[in-house]
N, C-alpha and C positions, 0 to 999 in steps of 0.2 A: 504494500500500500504506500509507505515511503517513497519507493521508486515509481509512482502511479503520479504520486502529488509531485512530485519534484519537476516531473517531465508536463507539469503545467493542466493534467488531468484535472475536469471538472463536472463534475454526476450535472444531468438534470432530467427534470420526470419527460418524459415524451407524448404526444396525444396520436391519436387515431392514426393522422396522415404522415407519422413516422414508423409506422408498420413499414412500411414498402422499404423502408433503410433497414431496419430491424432484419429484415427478411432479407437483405443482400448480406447481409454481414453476417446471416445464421446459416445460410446457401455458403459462404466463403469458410463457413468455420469446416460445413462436412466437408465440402470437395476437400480440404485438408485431410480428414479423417476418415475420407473415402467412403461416406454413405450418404444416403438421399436423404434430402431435406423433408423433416414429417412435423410439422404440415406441410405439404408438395408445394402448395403457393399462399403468396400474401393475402390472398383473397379468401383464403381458411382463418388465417390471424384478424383479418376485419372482422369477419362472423363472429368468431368469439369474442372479438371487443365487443361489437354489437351487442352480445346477450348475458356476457358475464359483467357487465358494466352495472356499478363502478367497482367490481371487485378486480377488475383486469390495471397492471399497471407497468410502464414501461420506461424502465432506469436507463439514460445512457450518457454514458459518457463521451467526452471531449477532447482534443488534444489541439490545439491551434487553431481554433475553431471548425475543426473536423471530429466527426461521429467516428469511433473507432472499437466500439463496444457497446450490447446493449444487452441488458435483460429483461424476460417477461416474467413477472409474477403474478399470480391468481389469491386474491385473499377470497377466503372462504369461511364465514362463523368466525373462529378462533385459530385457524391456519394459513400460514401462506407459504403457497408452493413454488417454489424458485423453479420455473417450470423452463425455459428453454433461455440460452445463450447463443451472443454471434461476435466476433473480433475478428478485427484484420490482424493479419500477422505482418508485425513489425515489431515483431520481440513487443508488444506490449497486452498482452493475454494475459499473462499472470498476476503481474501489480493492479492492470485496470483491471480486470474481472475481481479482483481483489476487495478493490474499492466499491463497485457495483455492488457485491455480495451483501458485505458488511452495511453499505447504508444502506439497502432494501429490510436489511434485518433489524436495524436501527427504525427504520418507516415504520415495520410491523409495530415494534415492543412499544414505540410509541403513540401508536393507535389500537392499541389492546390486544393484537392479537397474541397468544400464547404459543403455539406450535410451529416449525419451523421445517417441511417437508422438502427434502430438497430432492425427491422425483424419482430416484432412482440410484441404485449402487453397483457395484459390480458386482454380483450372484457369489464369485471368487473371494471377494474382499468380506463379502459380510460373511460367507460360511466360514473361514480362515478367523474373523474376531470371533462368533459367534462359538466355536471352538477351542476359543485361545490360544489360538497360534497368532506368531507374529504377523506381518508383513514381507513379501520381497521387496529386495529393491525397485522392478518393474513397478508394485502393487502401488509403493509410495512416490513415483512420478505418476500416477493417475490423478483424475479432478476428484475423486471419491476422498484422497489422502486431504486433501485440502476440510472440504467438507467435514471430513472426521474432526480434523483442527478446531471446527465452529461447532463442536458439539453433536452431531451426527451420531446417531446412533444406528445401529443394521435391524433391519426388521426382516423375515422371510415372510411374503407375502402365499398364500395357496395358488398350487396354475390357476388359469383362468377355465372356466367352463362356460359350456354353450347349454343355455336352457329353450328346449322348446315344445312349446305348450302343446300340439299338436301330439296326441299318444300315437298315432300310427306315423308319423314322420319322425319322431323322437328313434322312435324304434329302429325304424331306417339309418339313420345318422349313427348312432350307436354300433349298429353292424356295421357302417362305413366306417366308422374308425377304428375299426380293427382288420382291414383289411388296405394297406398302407396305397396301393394306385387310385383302389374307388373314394378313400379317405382325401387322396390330392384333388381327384376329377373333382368331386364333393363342394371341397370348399374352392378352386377355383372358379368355380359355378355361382358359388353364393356371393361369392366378392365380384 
C-alpha cells in the first residue's frame, strides 16, 4: 500500500458508466491469467448495477490521472463480497489492489456491515489450512495469500446441485449423470 500511495495512487468510488473501464481492465487482468472474462461482457456488469443497486459498488483507483485498477463489490444485509478485480500490469497490481482492498473494507466497517466475503479460494489452499498444513511457496504468491493476511478464513463450500422439480425429468438427469457422454450431451443442451 506504501508503494501504491507513493506512486501518486488515488481510490475513488466509480458510477455506472465506468463499468465499460472496469471491464477493460478485468478483460486485461484474464488474458494475463489466461481465462475468459465471467461476466463475458460489460453489459452483464450494467445489469447487475441495475438491480443490485445501491448495494453494487465500484472502487478505482488512479495513477496520473489514469484508471489503473478497479474493484467491484456487492454489499449484501451485513456482507460484502469483494467480488471481481481488473489492473493493468505495470508492476502496479499489488500495492494498488492493495489499497483498493483495504478501503472497500474500510467503506464496509464503516457503514455496518460485519462480514467480509472475499469470493472464492483456492480449493488447494483452504484444504492444506483447513488440515494444518503449511503453505508452498507457489500457495503464498497467490491472491488467496494476501486475502489470508486480511483475515480470510477457508470455508468448504458443498458441490453444487441441480434440482429439478419435474419427477420424470429429475429421473432422467440423474441416469445422465452417470453415464459421463449423455451427462456432456445433457448439459451442453441445457446451457
Amino acid at each position: 500500500m506504501r508503494k501504491a500511495r507513493h506512486q501518486g495512487t488515488s481510490i475513488r468510488v466509480g458510477n455506472r458508466a465506468d463499468l465499460r473501464i472496469f471491464f477493460a481492465l478485468m478483460a486485461e487482468t484474464c488474458r494475463r491469467q489466461k481465462v475468459a472474462p465471467n461476466p463475458s461482457g460489460p453489459e452483464l456488469l450494467e445489469a447487475l448495477w441495475d438491480n443490485f443497486q445501491p448495494g453494487v459498488r465500484l472502487g478505482l483507483a488512479t495513477v496520473a490521472g489514469q484508471v489503473v485498477a478497479g474493484l467491484l463489490t456487492i454489499a449484501y444485509g451485513s456482507r460484502l463480497t469483494l467480488w471481481k478485480k481488473g489492473w493493468i500490469s505495470r508492476n502496479l497490481g499489488r500495492g494498488v489492489n492493495a489499497l483498493l482492498t483495504v478501503e472497500a473494507l474500510d467503506w464496509a466497517g464503516t457503514n455496518g456491515l460485519q462480514v467480509a466475503d472475499f469470493a472464492a479460494m483456492d480449493p488447494a489452499i483452504a484444504e492444506s489450512l483447513l488440515a494444518g498444513r503449511g503453505l508452498s511457496p507457489a500457495q503464498r504468491n497467490m491472491r488467496d495469500y494476501f486475502n489470508l493476511g486480511l483475515g480470510a478464513q477457508p470455508l468448504l463450500l458443498p458441490p453444487a446441485r441441480l434440482w429439478v422439480p419435474n419427477r420424470m425429468l429429475r429421473l432422467v438427469v440423474g441416469l445422465a449423470r452417470r453415464i459421463p457422454a449423455l451427462q456432456e450431451r445433457l448439459f451442453r443442451r441445457l446451457s
